[in-house]
GUTOR-162777 format. One record per atom (N, C-alpha, C, O, CB): residue number from 1; residue in one letter; atom name; x negated, y, z. Coordinates in steps of 0.05 Angstrom, whole numbers. Glycine has a CB too. Layout:
residues N
<r NUM A CA <X Y Z>>
...
//
This chain:
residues 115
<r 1 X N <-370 22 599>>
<r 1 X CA <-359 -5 595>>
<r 1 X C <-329 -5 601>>
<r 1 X O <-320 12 617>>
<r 1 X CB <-374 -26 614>>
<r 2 X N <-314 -22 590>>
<r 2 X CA <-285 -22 594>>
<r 2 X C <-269 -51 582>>
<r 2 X O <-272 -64 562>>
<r 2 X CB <-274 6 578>>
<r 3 X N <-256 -53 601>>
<r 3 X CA <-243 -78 606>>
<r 3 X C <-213 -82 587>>
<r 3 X O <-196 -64 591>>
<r 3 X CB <-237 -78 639>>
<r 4 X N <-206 -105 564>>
<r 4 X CA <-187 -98 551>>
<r 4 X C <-170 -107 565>>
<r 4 X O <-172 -129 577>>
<r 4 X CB <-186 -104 527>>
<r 5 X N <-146 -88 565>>
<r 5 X CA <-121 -99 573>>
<r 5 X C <-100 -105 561>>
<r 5 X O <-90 -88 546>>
<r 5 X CB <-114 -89 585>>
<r 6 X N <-89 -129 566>>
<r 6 X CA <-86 -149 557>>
<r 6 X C <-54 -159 557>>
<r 6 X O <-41 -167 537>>
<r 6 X CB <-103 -165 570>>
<r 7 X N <-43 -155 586>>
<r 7 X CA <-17 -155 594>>
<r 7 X C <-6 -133 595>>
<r 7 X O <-18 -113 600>>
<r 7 X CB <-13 -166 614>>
<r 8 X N <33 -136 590>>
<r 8 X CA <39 -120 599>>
<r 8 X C <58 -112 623>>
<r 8 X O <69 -132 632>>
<r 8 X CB <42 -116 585>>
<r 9 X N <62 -97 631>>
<r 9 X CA <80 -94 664>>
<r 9 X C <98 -70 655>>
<r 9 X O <93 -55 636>>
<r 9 X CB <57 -82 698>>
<r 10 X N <125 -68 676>>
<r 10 X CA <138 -46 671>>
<r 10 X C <137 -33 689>>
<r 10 X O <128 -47 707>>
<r 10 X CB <159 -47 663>>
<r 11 X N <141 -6 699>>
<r 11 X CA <142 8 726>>
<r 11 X C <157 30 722>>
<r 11 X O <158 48 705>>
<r 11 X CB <115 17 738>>
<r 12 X N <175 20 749>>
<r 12 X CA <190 37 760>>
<r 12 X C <187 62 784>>
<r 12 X O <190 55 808>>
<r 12 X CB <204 21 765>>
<r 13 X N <183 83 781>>
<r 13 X CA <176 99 801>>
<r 13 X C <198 106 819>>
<r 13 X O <223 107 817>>
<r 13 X CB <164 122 790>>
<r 14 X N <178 111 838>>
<r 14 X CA <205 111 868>>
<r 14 X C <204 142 869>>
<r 14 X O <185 157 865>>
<r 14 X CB <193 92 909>>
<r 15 X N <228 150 874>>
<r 15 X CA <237 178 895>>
<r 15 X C <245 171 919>>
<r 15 X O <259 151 919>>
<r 15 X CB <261 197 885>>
<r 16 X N <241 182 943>>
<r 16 X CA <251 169 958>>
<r 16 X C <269 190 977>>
<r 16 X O <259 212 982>>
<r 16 X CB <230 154 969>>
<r 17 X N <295 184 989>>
<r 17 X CA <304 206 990>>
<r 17 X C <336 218 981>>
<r 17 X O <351 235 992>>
<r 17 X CB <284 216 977>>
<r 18 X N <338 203 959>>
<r 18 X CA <357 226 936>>
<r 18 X C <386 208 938>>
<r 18 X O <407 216 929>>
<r 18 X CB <341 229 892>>
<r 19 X N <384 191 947>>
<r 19 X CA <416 178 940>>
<r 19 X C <423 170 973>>
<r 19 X O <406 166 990>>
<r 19 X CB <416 143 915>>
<r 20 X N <453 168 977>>
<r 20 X CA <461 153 995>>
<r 20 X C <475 125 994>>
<r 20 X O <494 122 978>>
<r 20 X CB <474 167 1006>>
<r 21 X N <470 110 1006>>
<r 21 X CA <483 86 1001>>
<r 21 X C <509 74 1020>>
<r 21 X O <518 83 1041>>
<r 21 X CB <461 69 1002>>
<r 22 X N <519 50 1006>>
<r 22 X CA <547 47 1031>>
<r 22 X C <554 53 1048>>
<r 22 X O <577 58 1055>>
<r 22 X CB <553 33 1042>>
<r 23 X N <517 56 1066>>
<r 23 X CA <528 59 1102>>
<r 23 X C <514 78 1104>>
<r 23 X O <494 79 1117>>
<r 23 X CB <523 36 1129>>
<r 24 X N <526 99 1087>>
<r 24 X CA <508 124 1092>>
<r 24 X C <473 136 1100>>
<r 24 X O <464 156 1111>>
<r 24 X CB <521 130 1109>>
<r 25 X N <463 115 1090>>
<r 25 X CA <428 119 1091>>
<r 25 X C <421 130 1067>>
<r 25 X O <434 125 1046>>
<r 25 X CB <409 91 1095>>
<r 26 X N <394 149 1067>>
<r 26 X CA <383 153 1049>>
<r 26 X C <367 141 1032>>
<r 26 X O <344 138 1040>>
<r 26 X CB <378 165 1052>>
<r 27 X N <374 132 1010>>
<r 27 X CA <352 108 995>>
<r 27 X C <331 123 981>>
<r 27 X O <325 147 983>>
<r 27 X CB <366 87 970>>
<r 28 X N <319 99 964>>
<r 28 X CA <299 111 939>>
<r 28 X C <319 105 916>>
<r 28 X O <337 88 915>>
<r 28 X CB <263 92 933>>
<r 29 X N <309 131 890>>
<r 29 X CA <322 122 869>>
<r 29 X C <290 114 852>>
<r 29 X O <269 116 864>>
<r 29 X CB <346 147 855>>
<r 30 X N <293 105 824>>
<r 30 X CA <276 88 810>>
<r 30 X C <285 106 782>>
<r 30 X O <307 114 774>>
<r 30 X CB <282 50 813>>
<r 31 X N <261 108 771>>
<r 31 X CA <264 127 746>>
<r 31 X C <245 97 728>>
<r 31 X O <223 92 739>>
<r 31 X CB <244 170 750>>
<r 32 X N <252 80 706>>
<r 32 X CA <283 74 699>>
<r 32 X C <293 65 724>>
<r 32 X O <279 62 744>>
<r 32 X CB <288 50 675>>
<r 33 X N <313 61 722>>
<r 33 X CA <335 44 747>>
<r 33 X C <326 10 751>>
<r 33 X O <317 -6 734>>
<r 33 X CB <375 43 733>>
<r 34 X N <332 8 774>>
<r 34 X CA <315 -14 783>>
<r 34 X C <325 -46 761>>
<r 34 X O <315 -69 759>>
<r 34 X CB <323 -18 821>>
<r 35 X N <346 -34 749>>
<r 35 X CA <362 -57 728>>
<r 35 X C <362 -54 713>>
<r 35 X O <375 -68 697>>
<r 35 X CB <384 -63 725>>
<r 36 X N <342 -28 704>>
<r 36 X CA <328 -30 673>>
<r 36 X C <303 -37 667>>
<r 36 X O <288 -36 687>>
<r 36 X CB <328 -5 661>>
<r 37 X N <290 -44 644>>
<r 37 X CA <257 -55 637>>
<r 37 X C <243 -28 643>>
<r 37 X O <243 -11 626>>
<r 37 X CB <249 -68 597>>
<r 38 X N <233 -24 664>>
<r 38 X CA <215 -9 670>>
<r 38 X C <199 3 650>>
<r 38 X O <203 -9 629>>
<r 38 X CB <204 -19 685>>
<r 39 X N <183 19 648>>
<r 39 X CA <160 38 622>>
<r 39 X C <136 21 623>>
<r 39 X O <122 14 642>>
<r 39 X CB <147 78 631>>
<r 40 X N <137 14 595>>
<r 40 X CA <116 -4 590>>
<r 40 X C <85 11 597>>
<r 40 X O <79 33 591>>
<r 40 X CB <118 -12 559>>
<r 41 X N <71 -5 609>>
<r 41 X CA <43 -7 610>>
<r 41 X C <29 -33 605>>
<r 41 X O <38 -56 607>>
<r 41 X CB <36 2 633>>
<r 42 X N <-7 -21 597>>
<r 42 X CA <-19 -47 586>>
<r 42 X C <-37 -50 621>>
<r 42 X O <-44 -29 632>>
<r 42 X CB <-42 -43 548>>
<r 43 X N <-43 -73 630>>
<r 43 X CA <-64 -79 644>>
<r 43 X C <-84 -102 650>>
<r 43 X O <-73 -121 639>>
<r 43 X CB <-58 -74 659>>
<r 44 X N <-97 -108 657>>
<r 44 X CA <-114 -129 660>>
<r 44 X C <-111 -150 663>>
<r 44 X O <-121 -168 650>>
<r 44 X CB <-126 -128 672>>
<r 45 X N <-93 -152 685>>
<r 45 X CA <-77 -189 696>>
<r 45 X C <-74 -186 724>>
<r 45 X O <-81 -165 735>>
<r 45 X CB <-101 -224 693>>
<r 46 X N <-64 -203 734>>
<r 46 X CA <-52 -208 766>>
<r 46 X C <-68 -235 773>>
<r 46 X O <-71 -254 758>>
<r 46 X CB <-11 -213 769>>
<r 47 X N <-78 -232 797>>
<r 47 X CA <-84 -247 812>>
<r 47 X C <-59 -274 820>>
<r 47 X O <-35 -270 820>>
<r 47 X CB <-92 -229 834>>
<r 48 X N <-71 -297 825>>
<r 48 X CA <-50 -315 835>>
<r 48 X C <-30 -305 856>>
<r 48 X O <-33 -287 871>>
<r 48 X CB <-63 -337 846>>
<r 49 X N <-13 -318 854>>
<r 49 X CA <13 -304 880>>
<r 49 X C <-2 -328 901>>
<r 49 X O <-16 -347 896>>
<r 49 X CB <63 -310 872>>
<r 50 X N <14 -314 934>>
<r 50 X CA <13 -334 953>>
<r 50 X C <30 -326 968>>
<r 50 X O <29 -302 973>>
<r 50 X CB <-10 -342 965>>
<r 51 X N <53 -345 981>>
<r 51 X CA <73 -336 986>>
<r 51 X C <80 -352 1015>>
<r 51 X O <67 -373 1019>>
<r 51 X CB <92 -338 961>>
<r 52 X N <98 -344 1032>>
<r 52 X CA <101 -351 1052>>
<r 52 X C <129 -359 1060>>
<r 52 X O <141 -361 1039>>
<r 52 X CB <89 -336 1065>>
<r 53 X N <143 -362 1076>>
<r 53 X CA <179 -368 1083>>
<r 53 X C <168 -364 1107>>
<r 53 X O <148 -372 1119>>
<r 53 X CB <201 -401 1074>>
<r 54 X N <197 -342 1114>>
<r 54 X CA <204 -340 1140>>
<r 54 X C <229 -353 1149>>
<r 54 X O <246 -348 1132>>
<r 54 X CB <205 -313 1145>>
<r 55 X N <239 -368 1169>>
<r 55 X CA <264 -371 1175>>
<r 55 X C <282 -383 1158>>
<r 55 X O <306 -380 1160>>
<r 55 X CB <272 -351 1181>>
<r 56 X N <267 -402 1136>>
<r 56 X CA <286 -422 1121>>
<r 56 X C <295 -415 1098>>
<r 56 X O <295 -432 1080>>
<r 56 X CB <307 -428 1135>>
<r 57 X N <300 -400 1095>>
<r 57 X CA <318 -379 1072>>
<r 57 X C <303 -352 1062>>
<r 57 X O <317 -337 1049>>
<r 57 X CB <349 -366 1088>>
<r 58 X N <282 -346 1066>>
<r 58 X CA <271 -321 1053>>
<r 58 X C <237 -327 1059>>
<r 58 X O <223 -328 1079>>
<r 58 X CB <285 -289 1068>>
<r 59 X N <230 -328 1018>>
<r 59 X CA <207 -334 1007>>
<r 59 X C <189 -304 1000>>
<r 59 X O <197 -291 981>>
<r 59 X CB <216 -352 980>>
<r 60 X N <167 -294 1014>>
<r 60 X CA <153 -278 1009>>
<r 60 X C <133 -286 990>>
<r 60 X O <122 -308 987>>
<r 60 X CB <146 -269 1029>>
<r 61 X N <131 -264 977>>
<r 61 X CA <99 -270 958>>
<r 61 X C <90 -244 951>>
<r 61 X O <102 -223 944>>
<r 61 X CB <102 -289 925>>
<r 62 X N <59 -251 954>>
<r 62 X CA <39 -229 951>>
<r 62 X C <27 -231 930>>
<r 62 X O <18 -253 924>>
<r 62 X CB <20 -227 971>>
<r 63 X N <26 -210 913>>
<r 63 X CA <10 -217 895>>
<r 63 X C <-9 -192 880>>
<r 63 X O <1 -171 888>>
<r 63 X CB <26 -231 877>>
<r 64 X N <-31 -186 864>>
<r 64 X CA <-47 -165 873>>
<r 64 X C <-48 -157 830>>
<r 64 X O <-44 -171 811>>
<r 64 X CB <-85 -180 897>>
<r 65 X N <-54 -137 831>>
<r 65 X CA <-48 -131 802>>
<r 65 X C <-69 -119 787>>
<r 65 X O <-60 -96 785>>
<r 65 X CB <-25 -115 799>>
<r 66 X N <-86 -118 777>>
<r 66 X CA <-111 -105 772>>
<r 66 X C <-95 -87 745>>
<r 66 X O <-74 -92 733>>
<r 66 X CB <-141 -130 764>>
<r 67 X N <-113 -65 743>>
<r 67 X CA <-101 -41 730>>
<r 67 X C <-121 -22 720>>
<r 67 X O <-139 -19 736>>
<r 67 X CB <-84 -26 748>>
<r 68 X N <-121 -13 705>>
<r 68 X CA <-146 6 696>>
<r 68 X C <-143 43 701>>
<r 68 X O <-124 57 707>>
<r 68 X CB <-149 0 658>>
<r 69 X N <-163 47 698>>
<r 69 X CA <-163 84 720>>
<r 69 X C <-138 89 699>>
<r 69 X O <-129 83 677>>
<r 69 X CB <-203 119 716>>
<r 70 X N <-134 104 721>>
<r 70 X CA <-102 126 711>>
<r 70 X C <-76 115 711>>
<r 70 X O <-54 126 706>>
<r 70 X CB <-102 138 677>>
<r 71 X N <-82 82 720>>
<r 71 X CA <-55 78 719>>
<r 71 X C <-36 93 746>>
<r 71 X O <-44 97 769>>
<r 71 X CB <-52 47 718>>
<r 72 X N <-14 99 735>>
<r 72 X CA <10 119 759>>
<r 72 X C <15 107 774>>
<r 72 X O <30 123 785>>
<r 72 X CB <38 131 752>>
<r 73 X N <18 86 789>>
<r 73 X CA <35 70 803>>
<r 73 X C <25 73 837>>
<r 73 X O <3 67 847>>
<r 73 X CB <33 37 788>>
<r 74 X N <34 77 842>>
<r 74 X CA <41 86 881>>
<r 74 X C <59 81 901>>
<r 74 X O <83 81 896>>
<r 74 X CB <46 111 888>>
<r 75 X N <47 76 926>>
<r 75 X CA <71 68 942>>
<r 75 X C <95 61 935>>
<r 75 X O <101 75 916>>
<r 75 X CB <77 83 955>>
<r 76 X N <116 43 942>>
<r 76 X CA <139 35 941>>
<r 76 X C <154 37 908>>
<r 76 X O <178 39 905>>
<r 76 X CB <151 51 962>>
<r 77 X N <134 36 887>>
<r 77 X CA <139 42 855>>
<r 77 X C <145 9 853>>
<r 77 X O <131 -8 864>>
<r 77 X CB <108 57 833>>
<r 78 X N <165 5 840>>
<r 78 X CA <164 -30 835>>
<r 78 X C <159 -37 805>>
<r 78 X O <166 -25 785>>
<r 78 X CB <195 -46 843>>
<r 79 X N <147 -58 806>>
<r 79 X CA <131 -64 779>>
<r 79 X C <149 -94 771>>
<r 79 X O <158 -108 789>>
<r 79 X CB <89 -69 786>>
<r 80 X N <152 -102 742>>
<r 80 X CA <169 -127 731>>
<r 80 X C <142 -135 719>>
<r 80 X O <126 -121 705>>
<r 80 X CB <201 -123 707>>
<r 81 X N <140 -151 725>>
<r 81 X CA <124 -174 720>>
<r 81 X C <143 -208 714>>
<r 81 X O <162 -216 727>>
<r 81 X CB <102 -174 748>>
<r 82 X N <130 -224 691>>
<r 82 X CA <138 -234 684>>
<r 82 X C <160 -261 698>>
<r 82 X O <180 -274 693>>
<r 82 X CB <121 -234 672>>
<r 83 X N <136 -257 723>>
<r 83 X CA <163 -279 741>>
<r 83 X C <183 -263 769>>
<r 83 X O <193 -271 790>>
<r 83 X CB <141 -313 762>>
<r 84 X N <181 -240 755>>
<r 84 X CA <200 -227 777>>
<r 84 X C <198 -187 781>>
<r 84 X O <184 -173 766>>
<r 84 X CB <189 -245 811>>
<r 85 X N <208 -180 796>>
<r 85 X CA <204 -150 804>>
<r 85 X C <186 -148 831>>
<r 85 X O <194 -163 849>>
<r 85 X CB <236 -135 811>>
<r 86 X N <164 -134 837>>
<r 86 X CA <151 -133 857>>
<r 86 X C <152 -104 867>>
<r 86 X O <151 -85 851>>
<r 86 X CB <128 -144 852>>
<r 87 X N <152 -103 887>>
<r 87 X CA <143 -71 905>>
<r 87 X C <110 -68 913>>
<r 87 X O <96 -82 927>>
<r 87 X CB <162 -69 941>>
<r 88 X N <106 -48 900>>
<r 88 X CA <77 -31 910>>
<r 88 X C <76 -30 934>>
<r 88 X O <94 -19 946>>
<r 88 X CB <73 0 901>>
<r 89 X N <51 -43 951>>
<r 89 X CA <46 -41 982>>
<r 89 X C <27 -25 979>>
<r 89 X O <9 -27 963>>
<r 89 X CB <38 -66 1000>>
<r 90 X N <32 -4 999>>
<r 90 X CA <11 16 1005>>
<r 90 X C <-2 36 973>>
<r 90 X O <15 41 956>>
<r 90 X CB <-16 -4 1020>>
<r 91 X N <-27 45 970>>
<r 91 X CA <-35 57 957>>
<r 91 X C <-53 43 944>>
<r 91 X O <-68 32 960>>
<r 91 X CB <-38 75 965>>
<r 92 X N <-61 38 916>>
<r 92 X CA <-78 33 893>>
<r 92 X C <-104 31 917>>
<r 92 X O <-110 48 934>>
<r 92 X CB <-78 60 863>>
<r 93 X N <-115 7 911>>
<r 93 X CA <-157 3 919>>
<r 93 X C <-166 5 907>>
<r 93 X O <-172 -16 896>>
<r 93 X CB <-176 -16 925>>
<r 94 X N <-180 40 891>>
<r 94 X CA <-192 45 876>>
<r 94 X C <-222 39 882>>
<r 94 X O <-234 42 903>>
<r 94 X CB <-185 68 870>>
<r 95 X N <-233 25 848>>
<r 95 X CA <-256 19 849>>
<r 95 X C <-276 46 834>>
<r 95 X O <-299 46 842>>
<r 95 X CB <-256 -10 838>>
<r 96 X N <-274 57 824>>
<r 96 X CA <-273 72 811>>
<r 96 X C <-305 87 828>>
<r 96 X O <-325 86 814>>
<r 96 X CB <-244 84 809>>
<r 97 X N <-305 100 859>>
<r 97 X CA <-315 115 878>>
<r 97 X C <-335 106 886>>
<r 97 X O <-339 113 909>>
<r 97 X CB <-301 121 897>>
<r 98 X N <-353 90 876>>
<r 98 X CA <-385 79 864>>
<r 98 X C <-397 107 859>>
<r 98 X O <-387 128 855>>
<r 98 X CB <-386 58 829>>
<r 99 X N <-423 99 860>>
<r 99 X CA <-445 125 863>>
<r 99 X C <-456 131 833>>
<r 99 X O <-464 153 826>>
<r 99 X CB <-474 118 885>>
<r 100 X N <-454 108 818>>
<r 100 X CA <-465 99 785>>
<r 100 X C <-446 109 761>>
<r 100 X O <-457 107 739>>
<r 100 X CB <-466 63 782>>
<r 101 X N <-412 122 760>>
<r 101 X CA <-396 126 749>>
<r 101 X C <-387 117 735>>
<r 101 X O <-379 127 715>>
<r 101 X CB <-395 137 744>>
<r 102 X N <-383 80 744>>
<r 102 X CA <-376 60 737>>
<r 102 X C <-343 59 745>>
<r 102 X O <-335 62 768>>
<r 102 X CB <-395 40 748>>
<r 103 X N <-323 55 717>>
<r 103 X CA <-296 64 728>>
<r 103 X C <-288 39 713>>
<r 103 X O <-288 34 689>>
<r 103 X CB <-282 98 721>>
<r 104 X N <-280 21 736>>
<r 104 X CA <-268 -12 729>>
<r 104 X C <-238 1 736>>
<r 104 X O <-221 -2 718>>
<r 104 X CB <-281 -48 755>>
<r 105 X N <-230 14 757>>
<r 105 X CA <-202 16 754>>
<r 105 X C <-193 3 788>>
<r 105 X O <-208 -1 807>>
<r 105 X CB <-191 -4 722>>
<r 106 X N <-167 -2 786>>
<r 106 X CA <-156 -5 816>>
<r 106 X C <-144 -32 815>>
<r 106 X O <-142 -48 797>>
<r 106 X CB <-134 18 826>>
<r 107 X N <-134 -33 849>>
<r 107 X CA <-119 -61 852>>
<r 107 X C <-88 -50 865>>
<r 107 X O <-87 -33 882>>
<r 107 X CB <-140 -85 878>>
<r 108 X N <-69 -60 856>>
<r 108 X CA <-40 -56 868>>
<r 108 X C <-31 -73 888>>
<r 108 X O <-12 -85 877>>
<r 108 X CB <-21 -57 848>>
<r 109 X N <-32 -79 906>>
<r 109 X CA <-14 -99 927>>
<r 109 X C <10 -98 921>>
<r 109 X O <22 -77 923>>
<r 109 X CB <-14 -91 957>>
<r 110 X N <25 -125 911>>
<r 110 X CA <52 -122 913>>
<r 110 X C <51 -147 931>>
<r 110 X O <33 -161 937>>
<r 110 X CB <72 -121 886>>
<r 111 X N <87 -149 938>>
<r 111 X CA <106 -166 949>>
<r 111 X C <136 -166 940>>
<r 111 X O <152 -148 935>>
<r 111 X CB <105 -163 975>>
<r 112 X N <136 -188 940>>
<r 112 X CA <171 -196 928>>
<r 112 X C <185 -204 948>>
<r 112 X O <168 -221 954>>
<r 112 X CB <176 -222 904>>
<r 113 X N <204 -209 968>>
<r 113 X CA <216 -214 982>>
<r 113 X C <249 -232 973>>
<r 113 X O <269 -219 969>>
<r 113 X CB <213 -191 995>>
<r 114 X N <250 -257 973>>
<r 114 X CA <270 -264 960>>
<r 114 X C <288 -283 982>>
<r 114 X O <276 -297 998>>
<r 114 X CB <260 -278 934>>
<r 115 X N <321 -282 981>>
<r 115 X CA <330 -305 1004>>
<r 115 X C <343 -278 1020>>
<r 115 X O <355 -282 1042>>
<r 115 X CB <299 -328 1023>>
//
């Protein structure tokens, strides 16, 4: 069985590591660049956002991305989605590891941090 997918997302993969920045720290770079349309992929849909404010001035939002097996996307990879750029939390919740070899595919945690 297999689920059509429907939307699309772009993703940017992280290196992390390779550049220095103003104050001399080591950043991540983004293969495209974080200011380009990321490599198209097709996937399922995103869950509603829910978002929080800390301290007046900076709006968090979580939001969860459903994705079908094989998609690449890992830790700290940021994904453009239609109302913004989000960062990959943690690693893909593959559903996939069922005893029946039923392969629905994974979930992405992102967050946007804005403010």
């Amino acid at each position: 069985m297999t689920f059509p997918c429907m939307f699309e997302v772009g993703l940017h993969t992280c290196t992390e590591g390779l550049v220095l920045d103003d104050y001399g720290v080591l950043g991540a770079v983004f293969t495209p660049d974080r200011g380009e349309p990321g490599a198209r992929y097709l996937v399922y849909g995103a869950a509603p956002a829910g978002s929080t404010e800390k301290h007046e001035d900076r709006v968090i939002v979580d939001k969860e991305l459903f994705v079908p097996p094989g998609f690449p996307a890992t830790a700290y990879d940021l994904i453009d989605l239609p109302d913004g750029q989000y960062q990959v939390i943690g690693q893909p919740a593959d559903y996939g590891d069922g005893p029946f070899g039923f392969q629905p595919g994974s979930v992405l945690h992102l967050k946007k941090v804005t403010g």
